[in-house]
C-alpha positions, 0 to 999 in steps of 0.5 A, spaced: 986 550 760 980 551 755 976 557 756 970 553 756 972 549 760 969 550 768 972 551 774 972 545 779 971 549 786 978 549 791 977 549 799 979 555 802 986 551 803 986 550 795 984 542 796 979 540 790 971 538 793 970 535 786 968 528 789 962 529 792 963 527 800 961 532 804 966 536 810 968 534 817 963 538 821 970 541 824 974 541 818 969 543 812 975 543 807 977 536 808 973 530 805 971 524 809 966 518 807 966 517 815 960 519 820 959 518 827 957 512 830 953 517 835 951 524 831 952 521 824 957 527 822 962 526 818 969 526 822 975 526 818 981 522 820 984 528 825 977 527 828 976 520 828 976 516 835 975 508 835 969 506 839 966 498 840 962 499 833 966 505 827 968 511 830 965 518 834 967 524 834 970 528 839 963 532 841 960 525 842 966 523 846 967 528 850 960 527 851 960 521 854 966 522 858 961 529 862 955 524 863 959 518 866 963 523 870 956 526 872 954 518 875 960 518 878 959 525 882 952 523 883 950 523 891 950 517 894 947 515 900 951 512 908 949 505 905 953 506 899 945 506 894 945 512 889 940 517 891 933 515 889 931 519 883 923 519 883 919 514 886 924 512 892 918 507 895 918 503 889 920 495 893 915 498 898 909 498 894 911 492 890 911 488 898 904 491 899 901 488 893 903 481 894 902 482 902 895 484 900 894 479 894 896 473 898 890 476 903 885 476 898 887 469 896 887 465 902 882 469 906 877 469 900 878 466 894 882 460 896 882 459 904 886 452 903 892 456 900 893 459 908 896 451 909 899 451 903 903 457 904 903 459 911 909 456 916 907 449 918 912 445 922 908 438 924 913 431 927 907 426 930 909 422 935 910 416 930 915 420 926 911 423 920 914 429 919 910 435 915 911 442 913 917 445 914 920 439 918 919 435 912 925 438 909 928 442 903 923 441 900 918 444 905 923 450 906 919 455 902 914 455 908 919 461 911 918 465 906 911 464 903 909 464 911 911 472 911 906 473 905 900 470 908 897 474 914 891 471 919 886 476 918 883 484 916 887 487 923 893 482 923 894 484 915 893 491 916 897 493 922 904 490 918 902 494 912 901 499 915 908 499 919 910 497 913 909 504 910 911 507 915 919 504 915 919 502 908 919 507 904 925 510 909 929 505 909 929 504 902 932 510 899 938 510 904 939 503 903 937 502 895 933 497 893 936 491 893 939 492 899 933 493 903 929 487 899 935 483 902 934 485 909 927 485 908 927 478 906 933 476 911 929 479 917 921 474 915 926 469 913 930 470 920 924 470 924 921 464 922 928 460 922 928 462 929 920 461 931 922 454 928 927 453 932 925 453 938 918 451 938 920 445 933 913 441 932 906 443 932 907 449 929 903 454 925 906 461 924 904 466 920 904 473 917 911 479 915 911 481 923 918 479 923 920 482 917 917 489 919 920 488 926 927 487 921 925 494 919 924 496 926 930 494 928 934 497 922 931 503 922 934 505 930 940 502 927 939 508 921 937 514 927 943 511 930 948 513 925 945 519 923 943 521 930 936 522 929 932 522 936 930 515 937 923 517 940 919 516 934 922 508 933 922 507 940 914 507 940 912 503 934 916 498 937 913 499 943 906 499 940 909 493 935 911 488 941 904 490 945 900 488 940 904 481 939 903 479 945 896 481 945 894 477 938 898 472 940 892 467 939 888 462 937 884 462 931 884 454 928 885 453 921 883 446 920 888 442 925 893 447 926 894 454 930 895 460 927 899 464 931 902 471 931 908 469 935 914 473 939 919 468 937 919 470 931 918 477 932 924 477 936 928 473 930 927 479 925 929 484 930 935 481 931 937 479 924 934 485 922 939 490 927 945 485 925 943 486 917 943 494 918 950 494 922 954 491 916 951 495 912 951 501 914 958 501 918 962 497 911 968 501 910 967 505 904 974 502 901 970 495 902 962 496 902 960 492 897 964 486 900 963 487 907 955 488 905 955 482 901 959 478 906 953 481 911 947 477 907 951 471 906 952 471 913 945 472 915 943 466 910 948 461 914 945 463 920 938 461 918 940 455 915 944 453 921 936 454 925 933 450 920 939 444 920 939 445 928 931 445 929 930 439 924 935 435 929 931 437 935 925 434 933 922 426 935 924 421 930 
């Protein structure tokens, strides 16, 4: 070598660093023109680990693995649902709203919506049928029927037991099982008050659904062996007021009424709902909870198929 001649920098092993790439972040001496997909790092080939796009170093690796691990360690409540982390009330709010807005609009804003939206089941004596009789077209009515309340007292009893069930329920059951027993129990309700009232009907308001949540929340105290007193009253005040408001206010031809059939429906399906899914086994819970729903919406269909052969013409 020339004695002018300068000389390239060696790593600690003796390799050149003449080429201008920069270290592994674990092996500095050796040169890599690869990063990690994650950090961005550079990782030489000993430290390279194949993901869905490039290659990751062990640390983002071995970082994923933790937090993955974490998830599946994360506590679970007896329904199955992940433990709710802040807001654990957040289906409740969104239910109250709408209840509260299809309030404002058919009290206030747009009164002929109530018939529209409300469960209407009419067959006159020449066999024209209207409402939820007319067929699946009119079925909407069972679930738009629990949005739309009779008046101020009538709205504001069911959200406010509505708040008092709902948020409960919710974190132990997760949301989207307790928006399905939400809706089986309004749905239920209906199906039921349709059923055996047929024709001539028209049925308001999402006191089957909280009779639902009533009936789910004794099946909940039930399995955790929390004393019953608490759900025994508000069921009691519940059913007292049914019978008291089980009245008469006209809305164009039809009746508005707060009916104990339907209360009964909600309770019932409500309680049923609660049992698959709080008593699935754990090895099956998803399929046991998903075989409850489906089920409960058979039961339904068979009360609409059943009360719409049940009526004259």
């Amino acid at each position: 070598m020339h004695p002018e001649e300068p000389v390239r920098p060696t790593s600690a092993d003796g390799q050149g660093r003449g080429s201008g790439l920069p270290g592994c972040y674990r092996h500095p001496e050796r040169e890599t023109g690869v990063s990690c997909a994650r950090c961005g790092r550079p990782v030489c080939p000993e430290c390279m680990v194949p993901a869905a796009v490039g290659f990751q170093c062990p640390d983002c690796v071995h970082g994923a693995d933790a937090r993955q691990e974490r998830a599946r360690q994360r506590p679970r409540t007896s329904a199955g649902a992940l433990l709710a982390i802040g807001d654990g009330a957040l289906v409740t709010k969104v239910l109250i709203g709408i209840n509260l807005a299809v309030f404002l609009l058919t009290q206030y804003l747009a009164p002929d919506w109530q018939l529209r939206l409300g469960m209407g089941s009419a067959a006159s004596v020449w066999g024209a049928r209207a409402g939820v009789a007319e067929g699946p077209t009119e079925w909407y009515r069972l679930l738009t029927g629990t949005f739309v309340h009779g008046g101020l007292l009538h709205v504001a009893m069911n959200m406010f037991s509505l708040w008092v069930l709902g948020p409960q329920l919710e974190r132990v059951l997760g949301r989207l099982r307790f928006l399905a027993l939400y809706l089986l129990a309004g749905l239920a309700g209906n199906a039921f008050a349709y059923l055996l009232i047929g024709q001539d009907m028209f049925t308001v308001g999402a006191s089957g659904a909280i009779f639902g949540l009533l009936g789910a929340t004794a099946v909940l105290f039930k399995v955790t062996r929390t004393p019953m007193q608490p759900v025994i009253a508000l069921l009691v005040v519940n059913l007292v007021l049914t019978f008291a408001l089980n009245g008469n206010g006209p809305v164009g031809a039809d009746t508005i009424t707060i009916d104990w059939r339907a209360h009964v429906g909600g309770l019932v399906m409500g309680a049923a709902v609660a049992v698959g899914m709080f008593y699935a086994p754990r090895e099956r819970r998803n399929q046991v909870q998903g075989l409850t729903v489906a089920g409960g919406l058979v039961l339904i269909l068979l009360m609409l198929l059943v009360g719409t052969a049940r009526l004259p013409g």
